[in-house]
C-alpha positions in Angstrom: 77.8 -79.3 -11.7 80.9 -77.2 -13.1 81.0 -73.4 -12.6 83.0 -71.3 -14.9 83.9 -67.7 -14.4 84.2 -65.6 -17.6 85.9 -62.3 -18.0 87.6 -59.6 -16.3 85.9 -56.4 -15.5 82.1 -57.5 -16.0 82.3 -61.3 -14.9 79.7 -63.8 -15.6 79.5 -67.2 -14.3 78.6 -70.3 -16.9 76.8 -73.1 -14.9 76.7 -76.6 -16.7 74.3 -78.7 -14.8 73.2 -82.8 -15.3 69.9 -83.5 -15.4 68.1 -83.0 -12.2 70.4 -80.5 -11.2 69.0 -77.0 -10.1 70.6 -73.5 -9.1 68.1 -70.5 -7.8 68.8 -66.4 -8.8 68.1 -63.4 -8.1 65.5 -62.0 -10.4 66.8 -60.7 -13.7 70.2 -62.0 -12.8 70.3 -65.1 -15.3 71.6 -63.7 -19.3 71.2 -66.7 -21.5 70.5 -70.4 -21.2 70.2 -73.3 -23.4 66.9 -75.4 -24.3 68.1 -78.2 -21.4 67.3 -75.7 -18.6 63.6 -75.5 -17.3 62.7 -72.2 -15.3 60.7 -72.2 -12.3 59.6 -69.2 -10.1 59.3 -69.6 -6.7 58.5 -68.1 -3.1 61.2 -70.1 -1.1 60.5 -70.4 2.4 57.0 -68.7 2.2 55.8 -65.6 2.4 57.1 -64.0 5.6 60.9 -64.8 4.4 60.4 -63.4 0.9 59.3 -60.2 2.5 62.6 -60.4 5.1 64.3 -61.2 2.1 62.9 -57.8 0.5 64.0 -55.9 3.5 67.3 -57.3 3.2 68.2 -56.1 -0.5 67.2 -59.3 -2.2 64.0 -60.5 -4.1 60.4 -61.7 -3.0 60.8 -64.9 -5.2 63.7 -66.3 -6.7 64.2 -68.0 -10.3 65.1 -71.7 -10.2 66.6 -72.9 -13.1 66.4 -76.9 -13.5 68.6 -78.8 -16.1 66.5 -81.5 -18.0 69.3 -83.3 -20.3 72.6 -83.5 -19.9 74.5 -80.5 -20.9 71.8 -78.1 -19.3 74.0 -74.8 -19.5 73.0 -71.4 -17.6 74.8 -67.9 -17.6 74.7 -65.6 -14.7 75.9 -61.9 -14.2 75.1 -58.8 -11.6 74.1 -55.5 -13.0 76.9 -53.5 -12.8 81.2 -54.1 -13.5 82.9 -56.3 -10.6 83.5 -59.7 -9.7 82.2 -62.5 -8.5 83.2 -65.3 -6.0 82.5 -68.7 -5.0 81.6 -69.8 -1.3 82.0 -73.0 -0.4 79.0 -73.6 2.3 79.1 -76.4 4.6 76.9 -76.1 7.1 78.7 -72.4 8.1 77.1 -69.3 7.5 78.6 -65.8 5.8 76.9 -62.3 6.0 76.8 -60.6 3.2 75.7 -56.7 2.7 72.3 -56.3 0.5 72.1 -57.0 -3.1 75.5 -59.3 -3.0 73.9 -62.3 -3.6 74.1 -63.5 -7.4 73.0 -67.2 -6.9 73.2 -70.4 -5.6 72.4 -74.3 -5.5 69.2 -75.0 -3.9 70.3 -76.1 -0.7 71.8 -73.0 0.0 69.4 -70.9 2.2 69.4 -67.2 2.0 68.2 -65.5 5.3 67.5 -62.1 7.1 70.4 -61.4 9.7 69.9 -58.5 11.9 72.4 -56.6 13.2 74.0 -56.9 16.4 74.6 -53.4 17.3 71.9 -50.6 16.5 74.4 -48.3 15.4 75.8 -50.6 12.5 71.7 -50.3 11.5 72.2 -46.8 11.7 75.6 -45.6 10.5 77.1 -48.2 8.9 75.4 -47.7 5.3 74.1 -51.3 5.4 70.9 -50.8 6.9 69.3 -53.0 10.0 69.0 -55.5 7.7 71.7 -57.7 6.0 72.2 -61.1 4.4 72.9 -64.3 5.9 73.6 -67.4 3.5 74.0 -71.3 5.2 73.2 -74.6 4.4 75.2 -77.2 2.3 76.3 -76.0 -1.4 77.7 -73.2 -3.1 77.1 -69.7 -3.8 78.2 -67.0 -5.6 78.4 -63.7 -4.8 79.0 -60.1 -6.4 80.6 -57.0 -5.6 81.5 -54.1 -7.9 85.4 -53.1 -9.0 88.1 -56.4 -7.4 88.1 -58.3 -4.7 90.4 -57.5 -1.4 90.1 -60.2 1.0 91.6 -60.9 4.8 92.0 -63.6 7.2 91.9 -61.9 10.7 93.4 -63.5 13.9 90.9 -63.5 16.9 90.8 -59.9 18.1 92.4 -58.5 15.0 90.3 -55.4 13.8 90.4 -53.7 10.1 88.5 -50.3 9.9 86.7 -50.5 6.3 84.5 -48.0 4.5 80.6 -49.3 4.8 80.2 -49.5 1.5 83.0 -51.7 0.6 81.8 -54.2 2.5 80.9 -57.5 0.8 80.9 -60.4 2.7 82.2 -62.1 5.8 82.1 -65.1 8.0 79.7 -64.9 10.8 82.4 -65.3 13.4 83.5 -62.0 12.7 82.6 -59.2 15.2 81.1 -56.0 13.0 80.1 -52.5 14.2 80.8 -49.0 13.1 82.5 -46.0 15.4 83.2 -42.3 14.6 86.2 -41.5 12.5 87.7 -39.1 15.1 88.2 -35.0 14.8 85.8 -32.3 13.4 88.1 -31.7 10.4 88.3 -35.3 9.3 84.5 -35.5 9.7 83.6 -32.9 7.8 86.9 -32.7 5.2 87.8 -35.7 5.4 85.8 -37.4 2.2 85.7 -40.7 4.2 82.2 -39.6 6.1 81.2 -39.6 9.8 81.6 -43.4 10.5 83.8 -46.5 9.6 82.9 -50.1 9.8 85.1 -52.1 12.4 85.0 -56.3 11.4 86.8 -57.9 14.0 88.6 -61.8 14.3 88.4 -64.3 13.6 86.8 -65.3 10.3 87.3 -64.3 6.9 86.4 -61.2 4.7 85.9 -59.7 1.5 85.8 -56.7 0.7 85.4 -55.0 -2.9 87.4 -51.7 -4.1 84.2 -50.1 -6.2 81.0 -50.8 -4.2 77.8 -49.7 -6.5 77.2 -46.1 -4.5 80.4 -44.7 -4.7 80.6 -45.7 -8.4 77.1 -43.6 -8.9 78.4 -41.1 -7.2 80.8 -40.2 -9.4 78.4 -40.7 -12.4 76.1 -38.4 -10.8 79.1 -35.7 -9.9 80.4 -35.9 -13.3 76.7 -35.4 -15.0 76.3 -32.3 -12.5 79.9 -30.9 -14.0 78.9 -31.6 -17.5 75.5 -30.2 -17.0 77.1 -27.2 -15.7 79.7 -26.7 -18.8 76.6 -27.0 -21.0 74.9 -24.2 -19.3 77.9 -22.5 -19.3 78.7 -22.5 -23.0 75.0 -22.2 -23.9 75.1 -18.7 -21.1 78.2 -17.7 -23.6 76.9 -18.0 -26.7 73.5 -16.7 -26.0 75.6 -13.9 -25.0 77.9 -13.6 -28.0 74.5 -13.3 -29.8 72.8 -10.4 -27.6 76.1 -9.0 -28.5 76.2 -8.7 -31.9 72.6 -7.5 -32.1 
């Protein structure tokens, strides 16, 4: 099997499979395929796991996409601009925050992970619920603007906004804790609470995660709604003016 990334701001990953060969999605996540590749819905793992899959940001079944003849050629990308990245899986685990997950080879298992602390459930802007991926194979994974990624020593910590959170090994210590002083707080722009990921493992981080990206779509329709009400306000009144 031979994985290759294409392009720079939107990236897609091209999957070339020999027959037998299989990769599983998330639902909706495949964009073209040739006539080699066979598609298969399934409920991996039953019923209860799809649902704890649900909870954790991912999909009830996933798509399995089977190469027939040699050659069998798949396309995958997420739904918004970012990158992707490769993990290598064997027989470790990564954690990665909901909806991350672009696809994988089928011995790759995607599980619930609970949190360790309640507080990271509540605060931390990934919910109680988060991904864990093990098993032998590879996956790939999505998160929106670039990657940033560290290597932290055993007891090294790195504060991180919750939302830029993508992935990291599940060696590494995670909980959240209040920024510090009313006017950072409330003026601050960074909100009430910071992730802390602490050594050792690895972690990736990504500089655009998907809410603060529709955040500023949202902000800037609200401003352009207002300028068209405001203009619409001045002519109306230029009108009632000339009348």
């Amino acid at each position: 099997m031979q994985y290759n990334v294409i392009g720079d701001v939107m990236q897609c990953v091209l999957v070339q499979m020999n027959p037998g060969e299989e990769v599983k999605a998330e639902a909706g996540a495949m964009i073209f395929m040739n006539d080699g590749v066979n598609i298969d819905t399934q409920m991996t793992g039953g019923l209860l796991k799809g649902l704890g899959r649900m909870l954790a940001g991912s999909t009830l079944f996933f798509t399995h996409f089977r190469s027939m003849v040699p050659g069998g050629m798949v396309a995958f990308a997420a739904h918004y601009p970012g990158h992707v990245r490769e993990l290598n899986l064997r027989g470790d685990s990564w954690i990665c925050a909901k909806e991350s997950f672009l696809f994988s080879t089928k011995d790759v298992d995607i599980q619930v992970a609970l949190t360790r602390k309640v507080g990271f459930g509540f605060f931390g802007g990934a919910g109680f619920i988060l991904q864990r991926l093990t098993g032998i194979g590879d996956a790939y994974i999505h998160g929106g603007g670039n990657f940033v990624e560290y290597d932290l020593a055993p007891g090294q910590r790195l504060k991180v906004d919750a939302g830029c959170v993508v992935a990291f090994q599940e060696s590494v210590q995670y909980d959240v804790e209040f920024i510090g002083g009313i006017r950072n707080a409330l003026f601050g722009g960074e909100g009430l609470f910071l992730v802390t990921l602490a050594g050792p493992g690895h972690i990736i981080l990504s500089t655009m995660p998907f809410s603060r990206m529709a955040g500023a779509i949202l902000a800037h329709g609200a401003i352009s709604q207002d300028n068209r009400g405001s203009a619409l306000g001045g002519a109306l009144g230029g009108i009632l003016d000339d009348l």
